[in-house]
Biopython code that builds the backbone (N, CA, C, O; Angstrom):
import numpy as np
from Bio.PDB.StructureBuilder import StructureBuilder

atoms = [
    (1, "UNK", "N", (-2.102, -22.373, -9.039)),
    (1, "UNK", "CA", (-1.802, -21.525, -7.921)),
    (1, "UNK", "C", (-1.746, -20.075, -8.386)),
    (1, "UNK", "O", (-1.188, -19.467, -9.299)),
    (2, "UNK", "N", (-2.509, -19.794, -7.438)),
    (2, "UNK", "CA", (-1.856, -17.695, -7.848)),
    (2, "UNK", "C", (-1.720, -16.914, -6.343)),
    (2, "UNK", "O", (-1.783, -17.386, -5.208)),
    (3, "UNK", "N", (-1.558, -15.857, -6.699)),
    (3, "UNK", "CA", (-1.062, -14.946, -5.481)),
    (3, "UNK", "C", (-1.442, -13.877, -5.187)),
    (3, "UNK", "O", (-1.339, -13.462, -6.341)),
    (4, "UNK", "N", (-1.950, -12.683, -4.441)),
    (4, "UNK", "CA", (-1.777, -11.434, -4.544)),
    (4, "UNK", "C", (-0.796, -10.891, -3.829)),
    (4, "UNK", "O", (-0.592, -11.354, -2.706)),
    (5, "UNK", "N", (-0.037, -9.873, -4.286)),
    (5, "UNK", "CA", (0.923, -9.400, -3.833)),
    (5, "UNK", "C", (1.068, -8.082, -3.368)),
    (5, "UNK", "O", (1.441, -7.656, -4.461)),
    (6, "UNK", "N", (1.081, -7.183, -2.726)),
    (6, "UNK", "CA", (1.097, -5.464, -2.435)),
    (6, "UNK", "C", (2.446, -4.787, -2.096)),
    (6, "UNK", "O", (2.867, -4.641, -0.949)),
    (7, "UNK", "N", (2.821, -4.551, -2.770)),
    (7, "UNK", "CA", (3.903, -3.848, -2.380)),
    (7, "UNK", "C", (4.152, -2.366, -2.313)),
    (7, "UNK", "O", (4.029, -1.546, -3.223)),
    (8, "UNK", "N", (4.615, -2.127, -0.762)),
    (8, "UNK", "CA", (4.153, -0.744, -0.399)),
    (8, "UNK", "C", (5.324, -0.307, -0.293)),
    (8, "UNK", "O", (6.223, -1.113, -0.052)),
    (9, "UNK", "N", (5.593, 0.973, -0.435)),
    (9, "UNK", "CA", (6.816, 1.940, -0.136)),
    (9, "UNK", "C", (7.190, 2.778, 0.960)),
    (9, "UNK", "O", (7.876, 3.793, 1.084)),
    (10, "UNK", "N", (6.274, 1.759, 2.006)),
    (10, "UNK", "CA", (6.047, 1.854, 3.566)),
    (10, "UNK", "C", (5.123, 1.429, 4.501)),
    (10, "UNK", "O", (3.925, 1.214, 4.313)),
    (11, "UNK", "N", (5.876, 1.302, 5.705)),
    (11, "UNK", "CA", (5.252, 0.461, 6.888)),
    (11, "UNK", "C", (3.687, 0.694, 6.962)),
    (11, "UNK", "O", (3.055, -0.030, 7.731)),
    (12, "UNK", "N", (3.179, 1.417, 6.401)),
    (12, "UNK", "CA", (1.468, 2.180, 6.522)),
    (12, "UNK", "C", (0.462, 1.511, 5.657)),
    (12, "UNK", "O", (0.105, 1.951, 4.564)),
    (13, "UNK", "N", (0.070, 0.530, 6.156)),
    (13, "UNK", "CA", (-0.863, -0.514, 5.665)),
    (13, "UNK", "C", (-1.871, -1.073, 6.087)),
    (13, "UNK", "O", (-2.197, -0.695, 7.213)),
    (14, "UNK", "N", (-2.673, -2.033, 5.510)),
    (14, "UNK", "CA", (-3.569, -2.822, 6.552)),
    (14, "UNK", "C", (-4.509, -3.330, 5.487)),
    (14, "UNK", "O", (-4.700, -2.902, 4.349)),
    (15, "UNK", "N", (-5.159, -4.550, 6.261)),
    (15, "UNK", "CA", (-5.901, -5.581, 4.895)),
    (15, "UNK", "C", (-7.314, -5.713, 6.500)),
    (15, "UNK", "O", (-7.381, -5.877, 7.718)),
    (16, "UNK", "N", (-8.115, -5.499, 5.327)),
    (16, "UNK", "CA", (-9.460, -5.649, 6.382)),
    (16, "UNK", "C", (-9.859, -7.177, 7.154)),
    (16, "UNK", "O", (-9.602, -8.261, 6.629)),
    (17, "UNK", "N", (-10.615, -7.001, 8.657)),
    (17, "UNK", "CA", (-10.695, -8.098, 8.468)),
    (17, "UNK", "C", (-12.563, -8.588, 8.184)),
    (17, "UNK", "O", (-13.399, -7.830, 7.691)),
    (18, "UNK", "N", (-12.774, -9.747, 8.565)),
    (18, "UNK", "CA", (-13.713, -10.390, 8.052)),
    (18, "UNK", "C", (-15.308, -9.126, 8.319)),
    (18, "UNK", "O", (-16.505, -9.385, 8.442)),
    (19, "UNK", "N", (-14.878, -8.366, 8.319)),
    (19, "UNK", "CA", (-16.319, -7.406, 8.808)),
    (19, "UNK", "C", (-16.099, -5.946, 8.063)),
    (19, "UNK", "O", (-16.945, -5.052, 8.061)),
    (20, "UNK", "N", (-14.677, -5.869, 7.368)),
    (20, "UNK", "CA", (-14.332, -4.813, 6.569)),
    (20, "UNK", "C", (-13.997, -3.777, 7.066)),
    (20, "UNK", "O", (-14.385, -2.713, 6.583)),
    (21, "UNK", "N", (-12.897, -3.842, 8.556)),
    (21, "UNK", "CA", (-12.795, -3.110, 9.389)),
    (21, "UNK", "C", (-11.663, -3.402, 9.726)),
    (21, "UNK", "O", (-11.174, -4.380, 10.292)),
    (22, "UNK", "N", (-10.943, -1.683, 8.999)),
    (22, "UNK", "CA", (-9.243, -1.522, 8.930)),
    (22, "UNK", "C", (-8.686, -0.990, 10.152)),
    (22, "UNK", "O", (-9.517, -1.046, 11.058)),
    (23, "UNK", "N", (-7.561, -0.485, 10.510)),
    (23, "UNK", "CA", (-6.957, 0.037, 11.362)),
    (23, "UNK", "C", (-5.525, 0.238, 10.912)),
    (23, "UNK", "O", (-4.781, -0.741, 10.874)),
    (24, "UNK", "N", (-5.078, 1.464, 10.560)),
    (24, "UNK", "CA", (-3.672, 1.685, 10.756)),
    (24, "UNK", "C", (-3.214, 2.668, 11.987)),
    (24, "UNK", "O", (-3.712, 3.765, 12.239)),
    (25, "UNK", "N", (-2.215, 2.060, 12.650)),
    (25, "UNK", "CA", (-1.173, 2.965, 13.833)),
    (25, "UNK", "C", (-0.366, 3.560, 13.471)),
    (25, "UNK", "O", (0.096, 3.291, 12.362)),
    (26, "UNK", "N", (0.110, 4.520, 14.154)),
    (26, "UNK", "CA", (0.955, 5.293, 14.816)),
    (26, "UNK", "C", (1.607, 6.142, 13.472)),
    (26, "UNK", "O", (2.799, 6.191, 13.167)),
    (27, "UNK", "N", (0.651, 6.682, 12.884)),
    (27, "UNK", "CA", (0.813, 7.207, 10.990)),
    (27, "UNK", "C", (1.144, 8.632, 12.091)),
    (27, "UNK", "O", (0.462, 8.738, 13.111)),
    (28, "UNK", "N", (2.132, 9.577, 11.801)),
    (28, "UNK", "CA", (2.612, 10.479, 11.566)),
    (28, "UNK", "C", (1.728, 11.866, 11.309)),
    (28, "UNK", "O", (1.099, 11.812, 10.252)),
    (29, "UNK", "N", (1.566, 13.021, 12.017)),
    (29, "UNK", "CA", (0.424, 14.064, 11.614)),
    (29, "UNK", "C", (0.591, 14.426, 9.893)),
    (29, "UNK", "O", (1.695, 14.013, 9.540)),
    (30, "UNK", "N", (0.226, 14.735, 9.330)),
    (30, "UNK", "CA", (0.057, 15.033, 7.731)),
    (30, "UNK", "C", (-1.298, 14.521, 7.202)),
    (30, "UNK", "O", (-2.175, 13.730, 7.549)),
    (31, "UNK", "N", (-1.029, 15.376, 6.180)),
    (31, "UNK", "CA", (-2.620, 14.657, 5.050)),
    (31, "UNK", "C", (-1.965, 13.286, 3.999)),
    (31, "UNK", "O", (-0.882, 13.129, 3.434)),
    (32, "UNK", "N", (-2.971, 12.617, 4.070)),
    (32, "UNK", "CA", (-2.562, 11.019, 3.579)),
    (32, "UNK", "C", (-3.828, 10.632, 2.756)),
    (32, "UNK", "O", (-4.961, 10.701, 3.234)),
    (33, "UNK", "N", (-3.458, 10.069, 1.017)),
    (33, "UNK", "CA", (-4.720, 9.483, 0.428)),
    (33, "UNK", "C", (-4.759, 8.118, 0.955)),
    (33, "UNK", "O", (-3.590, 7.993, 1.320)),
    (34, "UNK", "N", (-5.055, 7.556, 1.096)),
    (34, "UNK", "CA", (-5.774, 6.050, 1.146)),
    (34, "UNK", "C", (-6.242, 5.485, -0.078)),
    (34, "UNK", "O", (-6.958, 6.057, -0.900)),
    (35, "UNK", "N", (-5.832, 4.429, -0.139)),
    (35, "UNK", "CA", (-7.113, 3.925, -1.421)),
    (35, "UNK", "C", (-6.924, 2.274, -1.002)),
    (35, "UNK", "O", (-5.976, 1.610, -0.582)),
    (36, "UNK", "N", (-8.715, 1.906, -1.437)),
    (36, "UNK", "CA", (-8.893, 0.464, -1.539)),
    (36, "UNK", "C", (-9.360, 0.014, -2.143)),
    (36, "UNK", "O", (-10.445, 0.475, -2.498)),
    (37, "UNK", "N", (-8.883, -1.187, -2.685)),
    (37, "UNK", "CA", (-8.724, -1.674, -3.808)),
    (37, "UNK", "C", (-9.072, -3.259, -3.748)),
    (37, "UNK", "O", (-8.640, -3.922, -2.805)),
    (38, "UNK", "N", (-9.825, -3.832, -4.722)),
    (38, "UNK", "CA", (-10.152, -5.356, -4.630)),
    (38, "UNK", "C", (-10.206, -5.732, -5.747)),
    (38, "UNK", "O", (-10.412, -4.951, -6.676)),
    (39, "UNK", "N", (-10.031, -7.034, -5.909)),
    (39, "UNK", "CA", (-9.137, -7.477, -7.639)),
    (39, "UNK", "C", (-10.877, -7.963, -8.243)),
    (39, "UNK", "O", (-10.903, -8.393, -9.397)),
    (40, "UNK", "N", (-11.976, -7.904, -7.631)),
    (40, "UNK", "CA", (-12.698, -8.017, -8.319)),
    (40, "UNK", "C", (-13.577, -7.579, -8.696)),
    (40, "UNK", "O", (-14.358, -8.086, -9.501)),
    (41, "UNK", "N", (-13.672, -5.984, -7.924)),
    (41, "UNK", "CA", (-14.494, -4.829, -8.505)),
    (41, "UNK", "C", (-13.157, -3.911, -9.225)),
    (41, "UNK", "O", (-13.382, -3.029, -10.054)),
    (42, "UNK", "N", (-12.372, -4.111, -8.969)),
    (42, "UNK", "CA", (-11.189, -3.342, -10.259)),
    (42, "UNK", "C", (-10.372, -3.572, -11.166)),
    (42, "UNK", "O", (-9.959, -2.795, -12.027)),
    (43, "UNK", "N", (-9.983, -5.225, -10.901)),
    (43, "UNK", "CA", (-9.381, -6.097, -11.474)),
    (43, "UNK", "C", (-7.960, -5.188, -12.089)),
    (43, "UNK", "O", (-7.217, -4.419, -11.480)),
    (44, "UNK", "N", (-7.944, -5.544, -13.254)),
    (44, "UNK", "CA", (-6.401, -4.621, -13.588)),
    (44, "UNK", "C", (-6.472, -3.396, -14.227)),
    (44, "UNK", "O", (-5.456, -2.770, -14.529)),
    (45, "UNK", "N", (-7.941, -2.885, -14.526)),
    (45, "UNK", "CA", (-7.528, -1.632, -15.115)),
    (45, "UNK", "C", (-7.755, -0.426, -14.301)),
    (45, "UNK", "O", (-7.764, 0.633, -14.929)),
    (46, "UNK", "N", (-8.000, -0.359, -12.619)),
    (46, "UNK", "CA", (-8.225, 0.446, -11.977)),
    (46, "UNK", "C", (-7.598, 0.396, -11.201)),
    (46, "UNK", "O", (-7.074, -0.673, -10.888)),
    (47, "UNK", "N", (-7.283, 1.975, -10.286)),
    (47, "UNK", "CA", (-6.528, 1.760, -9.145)),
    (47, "UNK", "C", (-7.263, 1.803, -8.073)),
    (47, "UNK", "O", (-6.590, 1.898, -7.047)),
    (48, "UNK", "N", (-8.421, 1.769, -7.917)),
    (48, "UNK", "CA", (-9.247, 1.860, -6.660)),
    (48, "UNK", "C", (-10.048, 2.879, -6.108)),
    (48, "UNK", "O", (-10.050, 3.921, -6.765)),
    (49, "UNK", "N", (-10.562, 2.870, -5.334)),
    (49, "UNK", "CA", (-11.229, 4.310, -4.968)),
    (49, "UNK", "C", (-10.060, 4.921, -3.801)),
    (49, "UNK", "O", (-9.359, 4.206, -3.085)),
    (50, "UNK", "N", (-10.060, 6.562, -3.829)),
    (50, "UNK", "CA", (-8.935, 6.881, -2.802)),
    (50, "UNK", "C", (-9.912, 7.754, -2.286)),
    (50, "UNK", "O", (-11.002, 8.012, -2.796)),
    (51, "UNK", "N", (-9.308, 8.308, -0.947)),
    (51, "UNK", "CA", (-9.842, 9.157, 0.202)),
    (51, "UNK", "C", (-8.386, 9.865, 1.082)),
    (51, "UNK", "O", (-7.436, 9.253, 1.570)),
    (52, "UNK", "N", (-8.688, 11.552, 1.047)),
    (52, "UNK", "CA", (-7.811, 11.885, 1.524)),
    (52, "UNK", "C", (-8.479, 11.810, 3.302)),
    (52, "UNK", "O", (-9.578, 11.582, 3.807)),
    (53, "UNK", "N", (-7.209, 12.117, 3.762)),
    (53, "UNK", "CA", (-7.568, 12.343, 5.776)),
    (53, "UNK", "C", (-6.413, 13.152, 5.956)),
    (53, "UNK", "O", (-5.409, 13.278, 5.255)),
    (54, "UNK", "N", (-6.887, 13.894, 7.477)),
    (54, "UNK", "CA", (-5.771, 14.423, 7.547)),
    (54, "UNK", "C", (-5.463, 13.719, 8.886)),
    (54, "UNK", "O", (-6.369, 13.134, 9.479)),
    (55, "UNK", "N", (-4.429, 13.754, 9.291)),
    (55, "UNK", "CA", (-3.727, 13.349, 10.745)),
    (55, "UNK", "C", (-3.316, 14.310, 11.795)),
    (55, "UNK", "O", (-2.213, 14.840, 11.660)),
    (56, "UNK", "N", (-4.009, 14.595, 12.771)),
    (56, "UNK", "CA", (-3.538, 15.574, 13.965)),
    (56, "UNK", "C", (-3.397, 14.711, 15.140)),
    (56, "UNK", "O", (-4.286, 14.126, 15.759)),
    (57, "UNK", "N", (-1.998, 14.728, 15.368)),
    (57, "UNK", "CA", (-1.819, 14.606, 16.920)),
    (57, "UNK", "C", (-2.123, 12.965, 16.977)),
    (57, "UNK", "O", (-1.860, 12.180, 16.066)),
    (58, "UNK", "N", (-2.750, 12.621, 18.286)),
    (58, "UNK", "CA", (-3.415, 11.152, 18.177)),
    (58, "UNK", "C", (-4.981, 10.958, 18.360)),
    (58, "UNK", "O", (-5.643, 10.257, 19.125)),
    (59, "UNK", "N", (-5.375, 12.037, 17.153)),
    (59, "UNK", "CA", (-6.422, 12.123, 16.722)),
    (59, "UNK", "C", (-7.577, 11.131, 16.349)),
    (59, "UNK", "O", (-7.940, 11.393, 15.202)),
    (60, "UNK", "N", (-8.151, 10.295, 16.776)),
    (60, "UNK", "CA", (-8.404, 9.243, 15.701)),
    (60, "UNK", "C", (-9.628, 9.728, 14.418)),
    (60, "UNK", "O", (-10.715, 10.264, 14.633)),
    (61, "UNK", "N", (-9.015, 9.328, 13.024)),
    (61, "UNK", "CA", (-9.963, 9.580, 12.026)),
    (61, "UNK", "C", (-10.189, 8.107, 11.726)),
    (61, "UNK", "O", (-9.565, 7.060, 11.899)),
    (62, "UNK", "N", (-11.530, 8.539, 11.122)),
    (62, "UNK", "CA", (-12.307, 7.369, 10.123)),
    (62, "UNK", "C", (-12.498, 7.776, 8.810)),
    (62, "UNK", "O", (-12.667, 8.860, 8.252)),
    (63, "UNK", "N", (-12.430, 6.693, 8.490)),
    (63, "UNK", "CA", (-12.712, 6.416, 6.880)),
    (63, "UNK", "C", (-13.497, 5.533, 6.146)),
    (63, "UNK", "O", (-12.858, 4.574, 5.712)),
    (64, "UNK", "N", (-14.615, 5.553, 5.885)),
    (64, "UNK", "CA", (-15.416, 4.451, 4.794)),
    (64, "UNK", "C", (-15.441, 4.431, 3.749)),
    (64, "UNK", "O", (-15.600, 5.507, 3.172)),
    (65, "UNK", "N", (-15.281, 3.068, 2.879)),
    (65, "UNK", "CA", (-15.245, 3.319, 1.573)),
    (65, "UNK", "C", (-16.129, 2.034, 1.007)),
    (65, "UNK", "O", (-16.011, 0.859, 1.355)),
    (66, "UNK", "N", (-16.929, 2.522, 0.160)),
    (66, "UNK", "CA", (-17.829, 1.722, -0.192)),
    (66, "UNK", "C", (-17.435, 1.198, -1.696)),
    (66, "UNK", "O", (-17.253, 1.905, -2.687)),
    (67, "UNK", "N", (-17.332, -0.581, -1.581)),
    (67, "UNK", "CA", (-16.505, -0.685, -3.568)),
    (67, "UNK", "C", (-17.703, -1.409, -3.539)),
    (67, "UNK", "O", (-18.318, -1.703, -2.514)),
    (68, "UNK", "N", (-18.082, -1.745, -4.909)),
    (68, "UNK", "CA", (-19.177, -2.732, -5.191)),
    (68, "UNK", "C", (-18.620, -3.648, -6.061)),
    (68, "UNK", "O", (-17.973, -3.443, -7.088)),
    (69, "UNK", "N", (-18.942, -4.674, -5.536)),
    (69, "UNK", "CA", (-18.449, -6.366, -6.111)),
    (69, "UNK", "C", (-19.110, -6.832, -6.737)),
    (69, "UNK", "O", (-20.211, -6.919, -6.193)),
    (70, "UNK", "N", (-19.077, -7.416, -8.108)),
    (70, "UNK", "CA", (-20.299, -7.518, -8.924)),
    (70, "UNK", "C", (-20.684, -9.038, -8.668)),
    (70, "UNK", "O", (-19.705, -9.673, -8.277)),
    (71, "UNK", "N", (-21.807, -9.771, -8.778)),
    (71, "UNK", "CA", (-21.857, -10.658, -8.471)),
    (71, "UNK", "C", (-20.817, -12.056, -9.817)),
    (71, "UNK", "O", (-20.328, -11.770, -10.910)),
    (72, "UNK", "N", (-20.828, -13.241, -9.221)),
    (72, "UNK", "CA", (-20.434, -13.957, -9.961)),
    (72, "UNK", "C", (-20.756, -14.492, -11.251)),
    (72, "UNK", "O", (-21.828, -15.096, -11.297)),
    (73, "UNK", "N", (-20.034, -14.413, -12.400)),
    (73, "UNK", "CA", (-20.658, -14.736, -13.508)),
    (73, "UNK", "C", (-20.907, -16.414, -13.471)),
    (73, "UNK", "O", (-20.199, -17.324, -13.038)),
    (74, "UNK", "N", (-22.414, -16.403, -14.212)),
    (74, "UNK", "CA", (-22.975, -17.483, -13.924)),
    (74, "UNK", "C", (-22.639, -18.520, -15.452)),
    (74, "UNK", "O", (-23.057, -19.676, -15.518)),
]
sb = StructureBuilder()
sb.init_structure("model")
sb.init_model(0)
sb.init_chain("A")
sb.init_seg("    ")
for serial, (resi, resn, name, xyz) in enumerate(atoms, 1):
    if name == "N":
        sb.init_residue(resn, " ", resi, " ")
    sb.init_atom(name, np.array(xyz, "f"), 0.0, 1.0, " ", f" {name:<3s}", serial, name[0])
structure = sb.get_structure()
């Protein structure tokens, strides 16, 4: 058995779903990095790729981030 675990230092999160398409609410106006991260294009020695945004109002921003997954060792 194993696990992944995330532990955040706030309510401002989100795990993609099957099409790689996030959504976080009701985030607060300010500038905010993002980063995403997958245990098998970074495994443990990286922290991920990040992206700053800024937040105005109920603005909606986007964000894409492209990781590359290497294929499976054969």
């Amino acid at each position: 058995m194993f696990a992944y675990v995330g532990v955040m230092s706030n309510p401002y999160y989100a795990i993609t779903d099957d099409e790689g398409d996030f959504k976080i609410s009701n985030l607060p106006p300010g500038d905010y990095t993002l980063t995403a991260y997958h245990v098998k294009a970074h495994g443990h020695f990286s922290a991920g790729v990040t992206q700053t945004i800024k937040i105005e109002g109920d603005k909606a921003v986007t964000a894409n981030f492209t990781v590359e997954v290497p294929p499976p060792a054969t």
